[in-house]
MARGUZA-325566 format. One record per residue: residue in one letter; x, y, z of N, C-alpha, C in turn. Coordinates in Angstrom, 1 decimal, m for minus. Each point is the difference from the previous one (the first is absolute). Layout:
(A, (X, Y, Z), (X, Y, Z), (X, Y, Z))
...
//
This chain:
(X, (0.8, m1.2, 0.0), (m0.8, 1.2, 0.0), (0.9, 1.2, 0.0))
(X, (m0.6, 1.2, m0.6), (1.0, 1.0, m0.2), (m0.8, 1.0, 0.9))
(X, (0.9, 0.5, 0.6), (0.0, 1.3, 0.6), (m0.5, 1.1, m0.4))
(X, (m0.9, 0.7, 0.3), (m0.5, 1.1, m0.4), (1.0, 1.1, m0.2))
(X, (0.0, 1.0, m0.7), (1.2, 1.1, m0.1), (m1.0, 1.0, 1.1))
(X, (1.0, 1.0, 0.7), (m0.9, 1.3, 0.3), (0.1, 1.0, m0.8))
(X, (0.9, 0.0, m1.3), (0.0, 0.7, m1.0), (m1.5, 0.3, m0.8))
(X, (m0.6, m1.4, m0.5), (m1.6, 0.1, m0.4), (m0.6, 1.1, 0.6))
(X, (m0.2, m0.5, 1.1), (m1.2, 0.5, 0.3), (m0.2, 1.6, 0.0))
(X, (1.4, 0.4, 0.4), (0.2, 1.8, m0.3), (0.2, 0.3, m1.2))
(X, (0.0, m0.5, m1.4), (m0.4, 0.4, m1.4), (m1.0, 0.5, m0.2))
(X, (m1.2, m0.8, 0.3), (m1.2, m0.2, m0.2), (m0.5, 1.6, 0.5))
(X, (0.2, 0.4, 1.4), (m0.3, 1.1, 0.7), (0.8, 0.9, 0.2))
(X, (1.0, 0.0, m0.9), (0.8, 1.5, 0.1), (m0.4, 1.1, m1.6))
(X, (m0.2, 0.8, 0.7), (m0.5, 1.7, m0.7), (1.2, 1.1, 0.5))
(X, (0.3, 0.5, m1.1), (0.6, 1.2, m0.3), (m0.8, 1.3, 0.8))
(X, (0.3, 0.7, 0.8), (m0.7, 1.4, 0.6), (0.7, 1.0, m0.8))
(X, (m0.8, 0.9, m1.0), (0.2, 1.0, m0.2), (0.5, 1.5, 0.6))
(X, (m1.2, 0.2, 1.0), (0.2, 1.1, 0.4), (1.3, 0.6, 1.2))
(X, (0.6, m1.0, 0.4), (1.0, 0.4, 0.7), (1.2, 0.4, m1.2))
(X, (0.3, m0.7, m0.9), (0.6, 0.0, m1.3), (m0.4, 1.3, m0.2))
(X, (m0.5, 0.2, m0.7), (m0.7, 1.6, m0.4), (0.2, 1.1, 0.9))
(X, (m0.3, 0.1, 1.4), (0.5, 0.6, 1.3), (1.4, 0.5, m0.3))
(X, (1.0, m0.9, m0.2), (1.6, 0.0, 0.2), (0.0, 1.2, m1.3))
(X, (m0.1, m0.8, m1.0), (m0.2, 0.9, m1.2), (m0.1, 1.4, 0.1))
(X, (m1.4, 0.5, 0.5), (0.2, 0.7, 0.0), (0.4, 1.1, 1.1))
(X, (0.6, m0.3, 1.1), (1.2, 0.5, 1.1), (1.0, m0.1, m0.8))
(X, (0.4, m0.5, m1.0), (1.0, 0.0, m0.7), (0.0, 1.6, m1.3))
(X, (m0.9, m0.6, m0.7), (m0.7, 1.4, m0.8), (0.3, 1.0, 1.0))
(X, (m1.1, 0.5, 1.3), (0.6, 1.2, 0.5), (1.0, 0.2, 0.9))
(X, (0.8, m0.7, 0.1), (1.4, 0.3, 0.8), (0.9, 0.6, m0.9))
(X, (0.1, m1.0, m1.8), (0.7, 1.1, m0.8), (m0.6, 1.1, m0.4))
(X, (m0.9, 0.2, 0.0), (m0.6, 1.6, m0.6), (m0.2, 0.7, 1.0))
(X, (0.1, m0.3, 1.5), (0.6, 0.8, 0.9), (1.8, 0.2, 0.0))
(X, (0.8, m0.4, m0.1), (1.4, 0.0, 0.1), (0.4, 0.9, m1.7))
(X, (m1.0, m0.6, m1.2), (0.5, 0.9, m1.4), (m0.2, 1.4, 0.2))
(X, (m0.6, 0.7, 1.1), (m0.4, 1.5, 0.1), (0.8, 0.5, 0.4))
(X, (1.2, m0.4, 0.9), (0.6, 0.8, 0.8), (1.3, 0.3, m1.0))
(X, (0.0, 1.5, 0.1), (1.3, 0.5, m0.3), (1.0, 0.5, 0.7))
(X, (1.5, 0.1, m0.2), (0.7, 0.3, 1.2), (0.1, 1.3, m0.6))
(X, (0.1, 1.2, 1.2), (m0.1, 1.4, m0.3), (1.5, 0.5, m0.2))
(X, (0.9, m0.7, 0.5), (1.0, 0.9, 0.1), (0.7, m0.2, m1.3))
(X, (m0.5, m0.8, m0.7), (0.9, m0.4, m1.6), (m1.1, 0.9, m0.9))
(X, (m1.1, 0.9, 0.5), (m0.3, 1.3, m0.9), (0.0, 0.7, 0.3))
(X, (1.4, 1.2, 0.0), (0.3, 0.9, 0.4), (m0.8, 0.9, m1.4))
(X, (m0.5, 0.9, 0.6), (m0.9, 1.1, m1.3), (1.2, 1.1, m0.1))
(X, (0.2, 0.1, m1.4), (1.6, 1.2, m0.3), (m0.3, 0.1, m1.7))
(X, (0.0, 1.4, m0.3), (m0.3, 0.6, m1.1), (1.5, m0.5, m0.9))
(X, (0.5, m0.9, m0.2), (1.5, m0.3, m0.5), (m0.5, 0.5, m2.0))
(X, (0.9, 0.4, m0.5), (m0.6, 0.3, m1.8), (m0.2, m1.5, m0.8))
(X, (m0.9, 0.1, m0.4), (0.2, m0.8, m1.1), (0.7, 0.2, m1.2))
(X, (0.2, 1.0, m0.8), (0.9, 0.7, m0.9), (1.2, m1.6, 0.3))
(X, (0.6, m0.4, m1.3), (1.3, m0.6, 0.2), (0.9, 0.7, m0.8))
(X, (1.1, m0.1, m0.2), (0.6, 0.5, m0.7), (1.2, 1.2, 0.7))
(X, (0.5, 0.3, m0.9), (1.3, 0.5, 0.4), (0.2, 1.7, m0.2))
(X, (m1.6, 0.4, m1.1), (0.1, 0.6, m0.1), (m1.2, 1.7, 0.6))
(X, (0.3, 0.9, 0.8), (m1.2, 0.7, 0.3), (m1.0, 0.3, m0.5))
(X, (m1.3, m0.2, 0.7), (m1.1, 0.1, m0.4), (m0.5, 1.8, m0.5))
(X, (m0.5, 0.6, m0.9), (m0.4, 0.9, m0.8), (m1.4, 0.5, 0.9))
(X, (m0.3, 1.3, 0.7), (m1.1, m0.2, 0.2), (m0.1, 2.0, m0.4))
(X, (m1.3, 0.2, m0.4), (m0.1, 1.8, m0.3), (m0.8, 0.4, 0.9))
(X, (m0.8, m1.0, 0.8), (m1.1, 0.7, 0.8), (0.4, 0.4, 1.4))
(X, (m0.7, 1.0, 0.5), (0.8, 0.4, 1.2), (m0.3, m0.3, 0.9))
(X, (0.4, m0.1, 1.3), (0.0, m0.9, 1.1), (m1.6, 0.2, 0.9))
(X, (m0.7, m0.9, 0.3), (m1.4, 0.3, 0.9), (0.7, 0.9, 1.0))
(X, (m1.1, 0.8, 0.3), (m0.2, 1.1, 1.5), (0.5, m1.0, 1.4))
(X, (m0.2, m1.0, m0.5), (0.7, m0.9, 1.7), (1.6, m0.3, 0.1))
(X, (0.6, 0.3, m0.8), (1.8, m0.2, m0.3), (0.1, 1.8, 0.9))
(X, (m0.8, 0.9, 0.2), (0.8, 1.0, 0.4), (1.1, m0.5, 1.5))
(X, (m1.4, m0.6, 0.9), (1.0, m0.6, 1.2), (1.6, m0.6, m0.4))
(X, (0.5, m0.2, 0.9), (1.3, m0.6, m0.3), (0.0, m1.8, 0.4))
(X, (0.6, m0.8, m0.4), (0.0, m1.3, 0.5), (0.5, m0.2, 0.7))
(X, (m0.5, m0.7, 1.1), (0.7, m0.3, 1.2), (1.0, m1.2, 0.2))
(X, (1.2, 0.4, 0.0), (1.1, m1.3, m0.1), (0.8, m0.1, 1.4))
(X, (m0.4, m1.5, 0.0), (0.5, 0.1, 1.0), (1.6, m1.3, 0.0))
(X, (1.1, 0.4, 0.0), (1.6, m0.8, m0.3), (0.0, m0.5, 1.3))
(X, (0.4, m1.4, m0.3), (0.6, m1.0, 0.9), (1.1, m0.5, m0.2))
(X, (0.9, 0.3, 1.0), (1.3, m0.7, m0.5), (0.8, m0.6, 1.6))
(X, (0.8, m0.6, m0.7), (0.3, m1.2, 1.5), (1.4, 0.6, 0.2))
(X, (0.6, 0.0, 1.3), (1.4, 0.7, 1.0), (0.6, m1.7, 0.0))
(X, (m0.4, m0.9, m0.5), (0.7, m1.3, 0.9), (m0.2, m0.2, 0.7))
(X, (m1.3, 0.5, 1.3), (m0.2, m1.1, 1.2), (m2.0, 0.6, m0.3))
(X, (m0.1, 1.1, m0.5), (m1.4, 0.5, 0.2), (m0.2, 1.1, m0.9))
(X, (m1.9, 0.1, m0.8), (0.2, 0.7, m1.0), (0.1, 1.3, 0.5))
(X, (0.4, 1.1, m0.9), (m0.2, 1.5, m0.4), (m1.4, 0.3, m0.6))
(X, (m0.5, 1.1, 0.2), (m1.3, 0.7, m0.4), (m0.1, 0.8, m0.4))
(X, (0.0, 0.6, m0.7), (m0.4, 1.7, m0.7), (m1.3, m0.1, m0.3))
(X, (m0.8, 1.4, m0.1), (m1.2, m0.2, m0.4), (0.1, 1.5, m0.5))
(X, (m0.6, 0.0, m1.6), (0.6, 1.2, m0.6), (1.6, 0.8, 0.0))
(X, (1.1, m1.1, 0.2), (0.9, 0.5, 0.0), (0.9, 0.7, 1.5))
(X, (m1.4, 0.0, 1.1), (0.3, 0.1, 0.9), (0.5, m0.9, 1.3))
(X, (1.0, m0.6, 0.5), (0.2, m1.1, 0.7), (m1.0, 0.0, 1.5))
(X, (m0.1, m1.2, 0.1), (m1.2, m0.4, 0.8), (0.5, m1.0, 0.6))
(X, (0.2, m0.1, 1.7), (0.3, m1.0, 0.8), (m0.3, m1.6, m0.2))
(X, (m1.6, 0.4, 0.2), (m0.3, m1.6, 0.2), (m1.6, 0.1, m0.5))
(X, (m0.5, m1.6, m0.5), (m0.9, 0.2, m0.5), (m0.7, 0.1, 0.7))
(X, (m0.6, 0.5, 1.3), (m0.9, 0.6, 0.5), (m0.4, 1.3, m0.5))
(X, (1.6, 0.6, m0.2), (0.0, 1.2, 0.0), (m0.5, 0.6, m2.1))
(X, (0.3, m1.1, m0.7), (m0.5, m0.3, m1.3), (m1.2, 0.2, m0.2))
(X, (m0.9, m0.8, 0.7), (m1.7, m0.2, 0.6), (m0.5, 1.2, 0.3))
(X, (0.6, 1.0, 0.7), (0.0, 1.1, 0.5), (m0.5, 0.8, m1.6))
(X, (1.5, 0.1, 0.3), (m0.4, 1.1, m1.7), (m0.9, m0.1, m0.9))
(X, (m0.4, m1.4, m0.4), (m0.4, m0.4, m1.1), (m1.4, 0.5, 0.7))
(X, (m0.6, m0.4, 1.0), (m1.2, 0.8, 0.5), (m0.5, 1.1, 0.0))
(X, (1.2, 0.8, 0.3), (m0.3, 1.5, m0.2), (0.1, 0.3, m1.5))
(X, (0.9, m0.7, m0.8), (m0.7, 0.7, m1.8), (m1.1, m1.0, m0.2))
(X, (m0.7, m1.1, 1.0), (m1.2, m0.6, m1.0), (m1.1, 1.0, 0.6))
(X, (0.4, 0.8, 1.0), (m1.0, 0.6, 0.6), (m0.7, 1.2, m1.1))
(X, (1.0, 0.4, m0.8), (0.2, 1.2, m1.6), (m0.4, m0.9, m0.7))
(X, (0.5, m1.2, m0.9), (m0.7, m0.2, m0.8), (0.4, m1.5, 0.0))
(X, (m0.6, m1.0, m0.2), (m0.2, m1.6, 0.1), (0.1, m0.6, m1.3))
(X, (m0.2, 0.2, m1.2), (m0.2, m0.2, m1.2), (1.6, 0.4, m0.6))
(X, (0.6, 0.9, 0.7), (1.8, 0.0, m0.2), (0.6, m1.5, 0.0))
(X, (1.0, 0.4, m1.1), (0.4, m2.0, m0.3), (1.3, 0.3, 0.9))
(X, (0.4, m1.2, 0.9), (0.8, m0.6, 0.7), (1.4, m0.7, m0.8))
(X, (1.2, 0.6, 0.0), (0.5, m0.7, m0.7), (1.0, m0.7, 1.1))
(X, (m0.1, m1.5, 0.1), (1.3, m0.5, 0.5), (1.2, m0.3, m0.8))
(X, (1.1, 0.5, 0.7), (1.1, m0.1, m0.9), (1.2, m1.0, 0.3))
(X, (0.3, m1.2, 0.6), (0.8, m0.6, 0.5), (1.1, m0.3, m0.4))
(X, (1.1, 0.3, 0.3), (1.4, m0.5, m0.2), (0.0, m1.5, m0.3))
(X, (0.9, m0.8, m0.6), (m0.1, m1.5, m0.7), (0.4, m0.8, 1.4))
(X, (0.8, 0.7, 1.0), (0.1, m0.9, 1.5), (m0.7, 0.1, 0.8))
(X, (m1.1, 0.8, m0.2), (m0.8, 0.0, 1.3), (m0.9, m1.3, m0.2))
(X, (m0.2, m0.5, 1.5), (m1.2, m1.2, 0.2), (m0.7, m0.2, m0.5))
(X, (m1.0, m0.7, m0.8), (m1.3, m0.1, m0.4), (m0.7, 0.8, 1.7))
(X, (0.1, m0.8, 0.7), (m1.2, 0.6, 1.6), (0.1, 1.2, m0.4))
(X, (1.1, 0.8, 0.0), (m0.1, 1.3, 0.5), (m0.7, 0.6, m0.8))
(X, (0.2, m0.3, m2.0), (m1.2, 0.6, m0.7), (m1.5, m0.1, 0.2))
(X, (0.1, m1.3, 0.4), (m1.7, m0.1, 0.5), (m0.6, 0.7, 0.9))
(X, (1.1, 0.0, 1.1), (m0.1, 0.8, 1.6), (m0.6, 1.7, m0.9))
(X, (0.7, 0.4, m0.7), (0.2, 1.5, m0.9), (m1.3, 0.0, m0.6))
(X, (m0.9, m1.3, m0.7), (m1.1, 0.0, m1.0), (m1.3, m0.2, 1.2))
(X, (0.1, m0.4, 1.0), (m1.0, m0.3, 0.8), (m0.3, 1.5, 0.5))
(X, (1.4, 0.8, 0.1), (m0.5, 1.4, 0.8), (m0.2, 0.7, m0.5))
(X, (m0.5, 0.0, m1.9), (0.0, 0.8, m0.6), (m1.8, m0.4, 0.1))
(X, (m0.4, m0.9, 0.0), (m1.0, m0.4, m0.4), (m1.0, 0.0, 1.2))
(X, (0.9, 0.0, 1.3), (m0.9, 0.5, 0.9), (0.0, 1.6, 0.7))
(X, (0.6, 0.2, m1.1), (0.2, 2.1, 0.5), (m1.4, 0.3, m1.1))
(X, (m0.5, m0.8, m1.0), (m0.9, 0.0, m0.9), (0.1, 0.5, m1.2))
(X, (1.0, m0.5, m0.6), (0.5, 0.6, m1.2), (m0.9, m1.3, m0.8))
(X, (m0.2, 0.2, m1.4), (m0.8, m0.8, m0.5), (0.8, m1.0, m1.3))
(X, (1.3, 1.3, m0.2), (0.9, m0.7, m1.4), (1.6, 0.0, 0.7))
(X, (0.1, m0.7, 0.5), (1.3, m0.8, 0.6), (1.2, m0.7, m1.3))
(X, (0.8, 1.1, m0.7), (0.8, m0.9, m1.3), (1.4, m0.2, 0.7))
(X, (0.8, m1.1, m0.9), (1.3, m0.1, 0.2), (0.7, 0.7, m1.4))
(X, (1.3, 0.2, 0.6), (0.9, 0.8, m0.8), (0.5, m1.3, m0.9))
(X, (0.5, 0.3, m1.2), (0.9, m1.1, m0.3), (1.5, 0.9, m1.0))
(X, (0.7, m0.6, m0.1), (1.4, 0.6, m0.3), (0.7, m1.1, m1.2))
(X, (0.2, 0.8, m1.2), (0.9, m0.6, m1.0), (1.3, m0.8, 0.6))
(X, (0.7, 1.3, 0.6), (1.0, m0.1, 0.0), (0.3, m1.1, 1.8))
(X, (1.2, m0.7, m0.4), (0.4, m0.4, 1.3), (0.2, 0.8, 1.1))
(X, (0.0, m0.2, 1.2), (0.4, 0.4, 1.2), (1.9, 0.4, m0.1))
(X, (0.3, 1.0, 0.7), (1.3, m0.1, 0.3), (0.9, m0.6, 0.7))
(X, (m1.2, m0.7, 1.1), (0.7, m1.1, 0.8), (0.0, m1.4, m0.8))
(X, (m0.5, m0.6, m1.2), (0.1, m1.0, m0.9), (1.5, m0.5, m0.2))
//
């Protein structure tokens, strides 16, 4: 006499359940379309840089909008070897507190004035950022970077 299998008898009465299947699914669906939304902010810095390529200057006859009368506010970063230097319009400036300062009192005149940061090729990435955050919390709205053909003299 042969033995019954206990294989049989669970063929017969085994069913596939859908809906847990389907469940995963779609925790699956929205976990990535929660995670595809997110952008990292600090890799879009907003900066008017030209499009124009070329080597040669751009031609223009029309004359400048009523908002160029202000002057641009530049502010130079450059590093001593242990900690940066500040100028802000040419004028030297302790510490970026003291940067935050100023930049407040011209956003207090006019806010729509473009921010120019100008950094030396050795100064830190932080400290430019430290420099872009305080421009942008004194309330300046157009925060640009400088950029330079030519090499540095310390190269």
């Amino acid at each position: 006499m042969r033995r019954p299998s206990i294989y049989t008898e669970r063929r017969g009465g085994m069913e596939i359940k859908m809906t847990p299947m389907i469940d995963v699914v779609f925790l699956l669906l929205v976990f990535f379309v929660w995670t595809a939304s997110f952008q990292v902010v600090e890799q879009i810095l907003p900066s008017n840089l030209s499009a124009v390529t070329g080597t040669e200057p751009s031609e223009t006859n029309d004359p400048p909008p009523p908002e160029q009368d202000f002057p641009d506010v530049v502010v130079r970063i450059s590093w001593n070897g242990t900690q940066p230097v500040w100028q802000v319009n040419a004028t030297p400036v302790e510490s970026l507190i003291q940067v935050k300062e100023q930049l407040v009192q011209i956003a207090a005149i006019k806010t729509d004035a473009p921010v120019i940061l100008h950094p030396d090729t050795n100064v830190p990435l932080g400290d430019v950022i430290d420099a872009y955050d305080v421009a942008r919390l004194a309330g300046f709205q157009k925060v640009q970077f400088a950029t330079s053909d030519k090499p540095s003299a310390s190269s």
